[in-house]
SETI-642186 format. One line per field, with one value per residue: residue in three letters; x, y, z of N, C-alpha, C in turn; residue number from 1. Coordinates in Angstrom, 2 decimals. Example, Ala and Ser with C-alpha at 12.3 -4.5 7.8 and 13.67 -1.06 7.14 Angstrom:
# residues 2
tinu	ALA, SER;
n_u	13.19, 12.85;
n_v	-5.69, -2.25;
n_w	7.80, 7.08;
ca_u	12.30, 13.67;
ca_v	-4.50, -1.06;
ca_w	7.80, 7.14;
c_u	13.20, 12.90;
c_v	-3.30, 0.03;
c_w	7.80, 7.87;
kolnu	1, 2;
END
This chain:
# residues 212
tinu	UNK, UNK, UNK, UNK, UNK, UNK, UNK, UNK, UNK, UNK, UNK, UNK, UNK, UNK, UNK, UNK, UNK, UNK, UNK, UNK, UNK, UNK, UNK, UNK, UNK, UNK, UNK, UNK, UNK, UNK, UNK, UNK, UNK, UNK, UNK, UNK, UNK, UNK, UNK, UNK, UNK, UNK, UNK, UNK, UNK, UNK, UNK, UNK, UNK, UNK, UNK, UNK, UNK, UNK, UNK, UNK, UNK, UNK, UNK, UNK, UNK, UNK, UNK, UNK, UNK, UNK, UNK, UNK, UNK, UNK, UNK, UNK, UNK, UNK, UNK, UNK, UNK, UNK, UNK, UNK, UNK, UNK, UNK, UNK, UNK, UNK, UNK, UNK, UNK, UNK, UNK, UNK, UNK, UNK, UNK, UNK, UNK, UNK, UNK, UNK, UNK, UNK, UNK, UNK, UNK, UNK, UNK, UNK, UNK, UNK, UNK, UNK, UNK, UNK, UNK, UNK, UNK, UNK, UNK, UNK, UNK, UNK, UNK, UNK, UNK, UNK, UNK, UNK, UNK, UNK, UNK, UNK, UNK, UNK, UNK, UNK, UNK, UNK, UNK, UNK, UNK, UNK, UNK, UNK, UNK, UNK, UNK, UNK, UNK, UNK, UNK, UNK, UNK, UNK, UNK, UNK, UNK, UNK, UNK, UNK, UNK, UNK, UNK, UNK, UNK, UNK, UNK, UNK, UNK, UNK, UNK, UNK, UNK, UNK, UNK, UNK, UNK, UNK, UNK, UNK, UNK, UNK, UNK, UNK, UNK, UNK, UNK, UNK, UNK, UNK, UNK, UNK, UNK, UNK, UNK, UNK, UNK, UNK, UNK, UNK, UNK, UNK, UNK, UNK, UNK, UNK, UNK, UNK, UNK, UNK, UNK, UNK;
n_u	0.85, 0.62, 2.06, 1.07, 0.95, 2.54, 1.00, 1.44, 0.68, -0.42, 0.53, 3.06, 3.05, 0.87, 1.25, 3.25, 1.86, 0.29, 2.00, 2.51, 3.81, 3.90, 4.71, 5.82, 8.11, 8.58, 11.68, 13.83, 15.72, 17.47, 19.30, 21.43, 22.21, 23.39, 26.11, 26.61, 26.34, 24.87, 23.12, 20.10, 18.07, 14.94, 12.37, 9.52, 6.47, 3.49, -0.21, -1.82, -4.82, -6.25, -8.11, -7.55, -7.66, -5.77, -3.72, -4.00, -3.22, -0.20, 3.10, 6.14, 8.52, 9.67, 7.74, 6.22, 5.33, 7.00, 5.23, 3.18, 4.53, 5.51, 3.05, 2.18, 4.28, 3.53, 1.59, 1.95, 4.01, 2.53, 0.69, 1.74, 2.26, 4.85, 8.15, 11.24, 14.04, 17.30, 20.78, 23.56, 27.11, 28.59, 31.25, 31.91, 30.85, 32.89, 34.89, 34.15, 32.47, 29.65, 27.30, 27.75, 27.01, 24.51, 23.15, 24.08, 22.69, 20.31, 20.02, 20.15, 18.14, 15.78, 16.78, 15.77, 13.18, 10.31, 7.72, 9.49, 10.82, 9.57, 9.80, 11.45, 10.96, 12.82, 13.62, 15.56, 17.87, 19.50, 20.16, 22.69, 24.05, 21.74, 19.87, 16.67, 14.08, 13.61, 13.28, 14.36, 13.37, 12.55, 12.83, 10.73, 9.40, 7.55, 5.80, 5.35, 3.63, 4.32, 7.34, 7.42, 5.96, 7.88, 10.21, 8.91, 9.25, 12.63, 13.15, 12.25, 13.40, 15.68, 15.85, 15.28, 17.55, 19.12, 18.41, 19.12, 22.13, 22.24, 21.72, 24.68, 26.32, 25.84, 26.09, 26.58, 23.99, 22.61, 19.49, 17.97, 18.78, 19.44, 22.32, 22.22, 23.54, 23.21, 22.92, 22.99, 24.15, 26.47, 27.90, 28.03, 30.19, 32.20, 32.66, 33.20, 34.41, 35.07, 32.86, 33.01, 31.16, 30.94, 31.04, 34.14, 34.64, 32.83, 32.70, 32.33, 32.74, 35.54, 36.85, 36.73, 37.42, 38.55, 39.86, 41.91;
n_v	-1.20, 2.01, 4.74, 8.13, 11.10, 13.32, 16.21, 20.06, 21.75, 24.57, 24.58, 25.47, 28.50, 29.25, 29.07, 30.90, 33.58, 33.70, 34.24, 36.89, 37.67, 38.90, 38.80, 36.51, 34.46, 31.44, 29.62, 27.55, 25.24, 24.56, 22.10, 21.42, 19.39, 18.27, 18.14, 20.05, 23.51, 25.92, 26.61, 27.12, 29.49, 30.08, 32.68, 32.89, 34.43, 34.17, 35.87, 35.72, 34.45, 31.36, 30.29, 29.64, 28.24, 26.87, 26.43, 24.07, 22.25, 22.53, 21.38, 19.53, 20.47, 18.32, 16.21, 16.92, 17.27, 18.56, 20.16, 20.89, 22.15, 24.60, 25.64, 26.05, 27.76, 30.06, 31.03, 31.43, 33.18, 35.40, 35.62, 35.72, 37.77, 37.96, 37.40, 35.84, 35.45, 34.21, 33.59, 31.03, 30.67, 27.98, 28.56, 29.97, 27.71, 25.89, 27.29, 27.61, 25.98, 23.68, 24.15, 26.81, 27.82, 27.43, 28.95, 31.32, 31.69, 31.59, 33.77, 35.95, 35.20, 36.46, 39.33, 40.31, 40.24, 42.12, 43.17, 43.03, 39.98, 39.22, 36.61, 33.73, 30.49, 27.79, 24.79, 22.70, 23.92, 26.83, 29.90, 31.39, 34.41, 35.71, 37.91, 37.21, 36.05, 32.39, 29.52, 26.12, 23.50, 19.95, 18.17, 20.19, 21.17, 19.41, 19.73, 22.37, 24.64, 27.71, 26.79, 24.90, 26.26, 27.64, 26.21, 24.95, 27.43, 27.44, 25.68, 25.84, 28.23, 27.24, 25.26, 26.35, 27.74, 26.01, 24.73, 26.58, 26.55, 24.27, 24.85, 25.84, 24.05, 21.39, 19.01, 17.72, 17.54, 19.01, 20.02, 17.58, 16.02, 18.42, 18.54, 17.25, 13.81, 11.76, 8.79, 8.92, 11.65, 11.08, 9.19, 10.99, 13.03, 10.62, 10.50, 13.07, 14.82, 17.29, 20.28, 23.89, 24.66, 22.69, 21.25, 21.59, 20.26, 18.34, 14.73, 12.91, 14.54, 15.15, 12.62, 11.91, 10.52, 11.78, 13.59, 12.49;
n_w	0.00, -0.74, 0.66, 2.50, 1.57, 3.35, 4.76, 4.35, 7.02, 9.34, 11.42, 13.17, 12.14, 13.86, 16.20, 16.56, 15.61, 17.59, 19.41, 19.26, 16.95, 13.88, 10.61, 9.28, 8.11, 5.69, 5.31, 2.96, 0.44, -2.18, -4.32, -2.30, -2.36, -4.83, -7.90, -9.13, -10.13, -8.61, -5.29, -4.20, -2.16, -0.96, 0.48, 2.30, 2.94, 4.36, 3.80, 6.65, 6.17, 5.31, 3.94, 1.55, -1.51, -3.41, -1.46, -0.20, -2.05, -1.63, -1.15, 0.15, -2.70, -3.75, -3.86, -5.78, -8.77, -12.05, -13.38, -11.69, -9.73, -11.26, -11.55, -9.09, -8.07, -9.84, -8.24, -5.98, -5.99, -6.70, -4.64, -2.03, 1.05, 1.01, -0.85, -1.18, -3.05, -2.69, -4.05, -4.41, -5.51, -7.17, -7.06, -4.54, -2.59, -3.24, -2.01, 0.54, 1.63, 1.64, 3.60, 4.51, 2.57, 2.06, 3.98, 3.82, 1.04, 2.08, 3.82, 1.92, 0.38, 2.26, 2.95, 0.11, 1.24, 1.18, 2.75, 5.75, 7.49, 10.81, 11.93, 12.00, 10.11, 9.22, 7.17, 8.77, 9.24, 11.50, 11.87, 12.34, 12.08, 11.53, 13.33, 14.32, 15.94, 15.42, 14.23, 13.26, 11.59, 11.26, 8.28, 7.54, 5.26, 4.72, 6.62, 7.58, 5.93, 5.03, 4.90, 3.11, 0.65, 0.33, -0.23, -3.03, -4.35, -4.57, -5.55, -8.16, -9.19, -9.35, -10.47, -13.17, -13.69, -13.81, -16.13, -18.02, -17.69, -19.33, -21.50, -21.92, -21.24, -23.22, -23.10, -21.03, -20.00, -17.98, -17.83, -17.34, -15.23, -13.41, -12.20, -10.15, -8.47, -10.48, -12.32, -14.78, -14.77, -13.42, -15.48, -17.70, -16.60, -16.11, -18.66, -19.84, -18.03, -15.41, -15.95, -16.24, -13.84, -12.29, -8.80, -7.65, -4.92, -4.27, -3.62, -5.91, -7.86, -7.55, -7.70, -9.98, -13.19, -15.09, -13.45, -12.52;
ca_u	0.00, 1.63, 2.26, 0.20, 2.37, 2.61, 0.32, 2.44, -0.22, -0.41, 0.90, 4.21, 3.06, -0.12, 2.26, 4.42, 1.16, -0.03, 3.30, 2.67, 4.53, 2.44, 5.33, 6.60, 8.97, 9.67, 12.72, 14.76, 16.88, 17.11, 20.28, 22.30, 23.29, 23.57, 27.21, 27.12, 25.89, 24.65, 22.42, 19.52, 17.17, 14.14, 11.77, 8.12, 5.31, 2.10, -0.81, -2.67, -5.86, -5.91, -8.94, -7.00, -7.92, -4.66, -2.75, -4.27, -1.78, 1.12, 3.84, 7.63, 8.51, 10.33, 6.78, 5.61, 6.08, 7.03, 3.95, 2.53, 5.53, 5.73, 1.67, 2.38, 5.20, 3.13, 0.03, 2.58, 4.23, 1.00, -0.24, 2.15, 2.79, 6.00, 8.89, 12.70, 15.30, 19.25, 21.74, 25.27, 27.51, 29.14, 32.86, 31.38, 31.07, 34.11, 35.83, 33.42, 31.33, 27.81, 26.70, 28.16, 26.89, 23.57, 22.92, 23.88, 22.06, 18.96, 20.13, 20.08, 16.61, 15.68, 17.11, 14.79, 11.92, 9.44, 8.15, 10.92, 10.00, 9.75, 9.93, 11.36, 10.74, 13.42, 13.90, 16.49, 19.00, 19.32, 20.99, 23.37, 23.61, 20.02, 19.07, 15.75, 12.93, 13.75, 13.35, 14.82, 12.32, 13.90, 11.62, 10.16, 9.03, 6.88, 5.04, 5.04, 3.18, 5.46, 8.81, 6.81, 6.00, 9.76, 11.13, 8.49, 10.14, 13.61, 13.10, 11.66, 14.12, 17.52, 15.92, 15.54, 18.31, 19.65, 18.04, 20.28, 23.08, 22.28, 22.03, 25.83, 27.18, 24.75, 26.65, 26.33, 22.40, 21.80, 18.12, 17.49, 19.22, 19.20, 23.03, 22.37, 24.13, 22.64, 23.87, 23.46, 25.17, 27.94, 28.12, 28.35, 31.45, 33.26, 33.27, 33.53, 35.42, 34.11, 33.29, 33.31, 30.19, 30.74, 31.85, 35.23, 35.02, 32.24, 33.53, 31.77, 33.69, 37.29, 36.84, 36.06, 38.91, 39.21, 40.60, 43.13;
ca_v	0.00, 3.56, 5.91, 8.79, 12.06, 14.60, 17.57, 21.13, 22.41, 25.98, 24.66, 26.30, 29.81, 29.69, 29.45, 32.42, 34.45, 33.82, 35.16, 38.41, 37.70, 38.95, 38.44, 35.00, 33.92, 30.65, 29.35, 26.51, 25.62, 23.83, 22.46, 21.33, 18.23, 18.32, 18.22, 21.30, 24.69, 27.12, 26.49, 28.35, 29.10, 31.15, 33.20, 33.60, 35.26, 34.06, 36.23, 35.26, 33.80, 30.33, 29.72, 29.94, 26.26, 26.70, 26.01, 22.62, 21.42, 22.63, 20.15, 19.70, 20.47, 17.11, 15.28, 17.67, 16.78, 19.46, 21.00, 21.31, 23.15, 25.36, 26.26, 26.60, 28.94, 31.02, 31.03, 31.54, 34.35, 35.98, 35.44, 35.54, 39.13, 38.90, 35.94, 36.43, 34.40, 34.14, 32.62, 31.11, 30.11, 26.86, 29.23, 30.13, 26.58, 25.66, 27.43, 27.83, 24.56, 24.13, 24.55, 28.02, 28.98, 27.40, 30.11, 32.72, 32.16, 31.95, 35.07, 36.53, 35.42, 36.92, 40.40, 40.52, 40.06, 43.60, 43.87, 42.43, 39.11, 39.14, 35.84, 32.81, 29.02, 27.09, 23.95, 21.86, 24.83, 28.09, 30.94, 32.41, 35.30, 36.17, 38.76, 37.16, 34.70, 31.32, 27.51, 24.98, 22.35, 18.20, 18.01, 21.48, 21.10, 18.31, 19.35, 23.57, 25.62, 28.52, 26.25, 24.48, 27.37, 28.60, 24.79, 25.58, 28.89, 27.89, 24.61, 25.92, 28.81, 26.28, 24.24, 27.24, 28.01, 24.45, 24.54, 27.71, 25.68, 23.08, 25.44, 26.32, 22.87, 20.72, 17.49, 17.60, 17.44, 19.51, 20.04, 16.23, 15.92, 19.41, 18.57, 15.93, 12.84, 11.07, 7.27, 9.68, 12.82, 10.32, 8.88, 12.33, 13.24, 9.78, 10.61, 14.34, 15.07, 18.39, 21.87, 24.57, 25.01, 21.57, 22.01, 20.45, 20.20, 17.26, 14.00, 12.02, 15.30, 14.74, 11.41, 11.45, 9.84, 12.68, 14.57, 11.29;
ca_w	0.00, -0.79, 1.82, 2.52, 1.26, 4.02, 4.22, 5.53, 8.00, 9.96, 13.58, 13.50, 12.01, 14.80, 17.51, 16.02, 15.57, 19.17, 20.30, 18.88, 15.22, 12.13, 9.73, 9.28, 6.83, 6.03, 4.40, 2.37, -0.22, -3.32, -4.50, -1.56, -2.59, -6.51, -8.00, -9.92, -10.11, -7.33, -4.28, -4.52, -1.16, -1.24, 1.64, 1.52, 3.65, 3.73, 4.44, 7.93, 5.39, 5.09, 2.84, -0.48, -2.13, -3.68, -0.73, -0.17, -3.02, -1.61, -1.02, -0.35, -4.10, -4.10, -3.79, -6.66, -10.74, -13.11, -13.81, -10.71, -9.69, -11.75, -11.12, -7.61, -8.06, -10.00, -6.84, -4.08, -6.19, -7.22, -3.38, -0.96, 1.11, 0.22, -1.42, -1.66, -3.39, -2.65, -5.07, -3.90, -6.80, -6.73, -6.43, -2.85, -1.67, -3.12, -0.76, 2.05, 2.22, 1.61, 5.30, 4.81, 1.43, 2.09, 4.96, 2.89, 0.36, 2.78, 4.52, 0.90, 0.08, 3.25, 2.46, -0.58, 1.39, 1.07, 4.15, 6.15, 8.35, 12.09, 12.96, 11.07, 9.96, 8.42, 6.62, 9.18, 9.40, 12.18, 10.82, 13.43, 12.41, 11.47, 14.59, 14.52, 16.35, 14.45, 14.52, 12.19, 11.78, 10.49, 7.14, 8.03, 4.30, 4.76, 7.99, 7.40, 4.74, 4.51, 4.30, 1.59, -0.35, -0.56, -1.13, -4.59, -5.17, -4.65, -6.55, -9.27, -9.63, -9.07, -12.06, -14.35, -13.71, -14.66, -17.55, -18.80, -17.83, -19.96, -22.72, -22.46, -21.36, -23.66, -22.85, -19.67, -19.72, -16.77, -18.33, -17.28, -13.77, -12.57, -11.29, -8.84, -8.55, -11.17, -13.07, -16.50, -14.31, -13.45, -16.40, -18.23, -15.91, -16.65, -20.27, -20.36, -17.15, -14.85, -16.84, -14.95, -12.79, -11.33, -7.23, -7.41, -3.39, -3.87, -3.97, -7.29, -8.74, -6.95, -7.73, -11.38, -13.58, -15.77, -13.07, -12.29;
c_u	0.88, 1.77, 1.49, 1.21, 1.66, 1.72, 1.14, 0.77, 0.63, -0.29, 1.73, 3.55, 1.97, 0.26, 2.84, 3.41, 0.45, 0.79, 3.42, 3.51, 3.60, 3.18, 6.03, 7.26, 9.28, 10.75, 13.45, 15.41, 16.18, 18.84, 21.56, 22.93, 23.50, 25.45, 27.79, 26.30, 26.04, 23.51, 21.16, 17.96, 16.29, 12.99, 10.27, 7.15, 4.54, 0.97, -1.52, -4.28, -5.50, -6.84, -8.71, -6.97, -6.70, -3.51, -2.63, -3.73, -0.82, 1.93, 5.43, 7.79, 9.33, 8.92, 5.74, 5.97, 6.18, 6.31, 3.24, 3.47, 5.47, 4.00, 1.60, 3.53, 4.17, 2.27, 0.90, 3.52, 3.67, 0.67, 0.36, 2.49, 4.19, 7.10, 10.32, 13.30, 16.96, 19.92, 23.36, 25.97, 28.71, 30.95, 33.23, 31.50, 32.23, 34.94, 35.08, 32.97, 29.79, 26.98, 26.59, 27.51, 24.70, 23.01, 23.01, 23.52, 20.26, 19.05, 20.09, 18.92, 15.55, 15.82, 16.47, 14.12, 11.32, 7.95, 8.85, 10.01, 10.23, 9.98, 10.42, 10.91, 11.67, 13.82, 15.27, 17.48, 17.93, 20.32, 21.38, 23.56, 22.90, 19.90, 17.59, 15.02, 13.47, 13.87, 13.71, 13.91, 12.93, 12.00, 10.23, 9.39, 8.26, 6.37, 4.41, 5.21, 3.91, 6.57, 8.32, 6.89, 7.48, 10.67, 10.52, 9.33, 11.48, 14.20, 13.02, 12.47, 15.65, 16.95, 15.65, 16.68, 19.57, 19.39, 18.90, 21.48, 23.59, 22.62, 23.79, 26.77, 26.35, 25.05, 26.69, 24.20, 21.81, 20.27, 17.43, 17.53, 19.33, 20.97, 23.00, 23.10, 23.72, 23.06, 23.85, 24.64, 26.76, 28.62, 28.76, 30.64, 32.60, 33.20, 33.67, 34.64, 34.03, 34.27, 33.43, 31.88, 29.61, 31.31, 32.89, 35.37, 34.25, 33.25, 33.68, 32.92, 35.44, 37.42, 36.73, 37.40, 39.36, 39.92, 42.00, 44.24;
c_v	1.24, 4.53, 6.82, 10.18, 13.13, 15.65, 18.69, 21.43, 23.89, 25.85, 25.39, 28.04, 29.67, 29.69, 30.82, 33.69, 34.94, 34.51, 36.38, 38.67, 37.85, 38.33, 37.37, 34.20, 32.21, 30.24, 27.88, 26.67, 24.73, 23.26, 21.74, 20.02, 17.88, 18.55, 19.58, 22.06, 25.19, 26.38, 27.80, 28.12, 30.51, 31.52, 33.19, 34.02, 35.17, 35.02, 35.23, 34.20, 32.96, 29.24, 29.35, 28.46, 26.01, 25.93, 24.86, 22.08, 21.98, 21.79, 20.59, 19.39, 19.27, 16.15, 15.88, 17.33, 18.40, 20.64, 21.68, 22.30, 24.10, 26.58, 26.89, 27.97, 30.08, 31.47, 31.83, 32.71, 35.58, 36.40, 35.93, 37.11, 39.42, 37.65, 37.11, 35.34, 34.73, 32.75, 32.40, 30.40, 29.01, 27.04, 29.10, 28.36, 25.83, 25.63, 27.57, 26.65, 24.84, 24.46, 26.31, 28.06, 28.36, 28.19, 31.32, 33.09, 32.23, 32.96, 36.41, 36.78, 36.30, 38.97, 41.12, 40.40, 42.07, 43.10, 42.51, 41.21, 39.59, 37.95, 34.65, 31.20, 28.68, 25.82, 23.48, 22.99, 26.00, 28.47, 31.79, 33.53, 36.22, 36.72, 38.40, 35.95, 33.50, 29.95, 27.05, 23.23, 21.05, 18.28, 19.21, 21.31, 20.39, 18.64, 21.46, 24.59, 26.42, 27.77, 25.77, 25.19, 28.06, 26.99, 24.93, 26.23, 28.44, 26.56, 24.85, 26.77, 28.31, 26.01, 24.73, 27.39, 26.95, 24.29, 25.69, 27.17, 25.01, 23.67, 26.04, 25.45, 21.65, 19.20, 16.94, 17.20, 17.87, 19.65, 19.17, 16.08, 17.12, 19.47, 17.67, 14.97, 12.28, 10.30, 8.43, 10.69, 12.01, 9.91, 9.81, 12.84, 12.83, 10.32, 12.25, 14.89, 16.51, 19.39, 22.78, 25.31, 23.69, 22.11, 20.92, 20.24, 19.04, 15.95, 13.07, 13.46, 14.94, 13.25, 10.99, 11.34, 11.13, 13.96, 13.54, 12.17;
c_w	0.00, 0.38, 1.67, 2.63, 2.51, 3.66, 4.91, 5.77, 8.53, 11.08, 13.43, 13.46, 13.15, 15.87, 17.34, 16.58, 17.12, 20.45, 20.03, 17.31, 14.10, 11.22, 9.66, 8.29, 6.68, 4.73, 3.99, 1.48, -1.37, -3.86, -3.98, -1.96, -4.14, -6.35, -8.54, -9.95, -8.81, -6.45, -3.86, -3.17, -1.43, 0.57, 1.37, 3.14, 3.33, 4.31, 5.91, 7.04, 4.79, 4.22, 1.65, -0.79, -3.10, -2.87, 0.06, -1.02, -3.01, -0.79, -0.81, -1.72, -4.09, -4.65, -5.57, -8.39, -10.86, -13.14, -12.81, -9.86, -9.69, -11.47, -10.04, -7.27, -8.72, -8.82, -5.91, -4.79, -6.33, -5.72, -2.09, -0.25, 0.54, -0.05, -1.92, -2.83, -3.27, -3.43, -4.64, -5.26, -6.05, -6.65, -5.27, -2.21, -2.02, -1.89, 0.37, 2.78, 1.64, 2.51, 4.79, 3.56, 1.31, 2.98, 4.66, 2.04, 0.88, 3.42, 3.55, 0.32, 1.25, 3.23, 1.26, -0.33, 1.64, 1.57, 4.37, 7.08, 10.03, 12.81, 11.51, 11.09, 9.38, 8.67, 7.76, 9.89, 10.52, 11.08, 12.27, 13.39, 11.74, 12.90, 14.77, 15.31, 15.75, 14.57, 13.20, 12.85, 10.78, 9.62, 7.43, 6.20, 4.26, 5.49, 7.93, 6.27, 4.39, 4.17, 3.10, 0.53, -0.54, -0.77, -2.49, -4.76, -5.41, -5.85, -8.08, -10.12, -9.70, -10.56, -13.14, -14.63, -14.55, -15.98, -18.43, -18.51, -18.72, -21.38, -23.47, -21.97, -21.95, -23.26, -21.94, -19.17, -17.99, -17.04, -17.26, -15.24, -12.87, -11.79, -10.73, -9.53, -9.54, -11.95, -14.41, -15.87, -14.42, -14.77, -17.83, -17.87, -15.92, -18.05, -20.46, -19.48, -16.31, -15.90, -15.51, -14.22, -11.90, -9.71, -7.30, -6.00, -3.22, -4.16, -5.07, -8.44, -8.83, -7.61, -9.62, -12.21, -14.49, -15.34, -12.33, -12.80;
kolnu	1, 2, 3, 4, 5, 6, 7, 8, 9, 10, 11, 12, 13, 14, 15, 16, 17, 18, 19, 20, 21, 22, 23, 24, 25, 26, 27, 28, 29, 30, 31, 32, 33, 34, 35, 36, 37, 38, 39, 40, 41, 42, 43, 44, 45, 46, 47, 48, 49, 50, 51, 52, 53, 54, 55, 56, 57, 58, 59, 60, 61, 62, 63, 64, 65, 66, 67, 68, 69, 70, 71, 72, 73, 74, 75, 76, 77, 78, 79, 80, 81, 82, 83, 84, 85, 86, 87, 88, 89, 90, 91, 92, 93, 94, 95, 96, 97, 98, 99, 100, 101, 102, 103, 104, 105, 106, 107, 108, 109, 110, 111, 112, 113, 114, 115, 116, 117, 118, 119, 120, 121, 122, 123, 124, 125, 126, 127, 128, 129, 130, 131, 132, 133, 134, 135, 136, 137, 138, 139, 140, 141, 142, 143, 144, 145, 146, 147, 148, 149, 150, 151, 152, 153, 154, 155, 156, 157, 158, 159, 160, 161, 162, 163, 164, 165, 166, 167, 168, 169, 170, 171, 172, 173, 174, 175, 176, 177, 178, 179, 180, 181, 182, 183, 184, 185, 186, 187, 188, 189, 190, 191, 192, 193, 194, 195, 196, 197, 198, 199, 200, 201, 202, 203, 204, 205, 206, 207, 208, 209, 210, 211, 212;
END
């Protein structure tokens, strides 16, 4: 029998709001474990109104196809008081790590938010130094609406982004895999070697014979 996919619910933000927080951001990423490109995390703000029959199909964008995606990004861009995005380039985690460049690019999406948040939600991760309210919730995407709605956004804008990739390393078929690990990604890598928006700091990269 199949599993029953997660719904994000409104516990976390109705705690927030009860504490005196109107503005509530929440946040994730997109990205973090792929071999190549950038790491791309996004913010969003939902109004307090929870009638919108839209937001009964919102999902961790992992559980989500294509299409529906991309629908939902439009809703929760269209809808939301207010949605950031931050971009880290796969230079940055080179030398930093991904810990570190996944925080700054949520401290980035964050910084584009119009009005600013007061209190946050995020996806697994704190952000030290974010001056604000904040919990890191394990599969915060799976259990709360706002993280949901910015795993869409940041999903949706990593794999555009991938897709312009693809357009200027065609052999690579980022289009297909988005980056991630993938038996074609790998497979790609053994025959071509890395270009240059792979993260030579992962290890399927270090490891790949054409850098023997």
């Amino acid at each position: 029998m199949k599993a029953r996919q997660p719904v994000p619910g409104f516990r976390e933000e109705s705690k927030l709001h009860g504490n005196g927080y109107r503005l509530i951001a929440g946040v994730d990423e997109a990205g973090r474990g792929a071999l190549a490109g950038p790491v791309v995390a996004a913010a969003v703000i939902l109004g307090r109104r929870r009638r919108s029959g839209w937001l009964k199909a919102v999902r961790d964008s992992k559980l989500l196809s294509p299409a529906n995606r991309d629908r939902l990004y439009g809703l929760i861009t269209e809808n939301a008081l207010s949605w950031g995005v931050g971009v880290v380039s796969h230079h940055f985690i080179d030398r930093h790590g991904i810990v570190p460049g996944t925080r700054l690019a949520m401290a980035l999406a964050l910084e584009n938010l119009d009005p600013s948040p007061e209190a946050l939600l995020i996806d697994y991760l704190t952000l030290p130094a974010v001056t604000l309210p904040q919990k890191g919730i394990i599969d915060g995407d799976a259990v709360c609406v706002s993280i949901a709605c910015a795993s869409v956004i940041a999903k949706v804008t990593r794999d555009r982004l991938m897709i312009g990739l693809d357009n200027r390393y065609p052999g690579y078929r980022f289009g297909r895999h988005k980056g991630y690990g993938t038996a074609e990604h790998l497979d790609c890598l053994e025959r071509l070697g890395p270009c240059s928006v792979h993260r030579r700091s992962f290890a399927p990269v270090q490891t790949c014979r054409s850098l023997l």
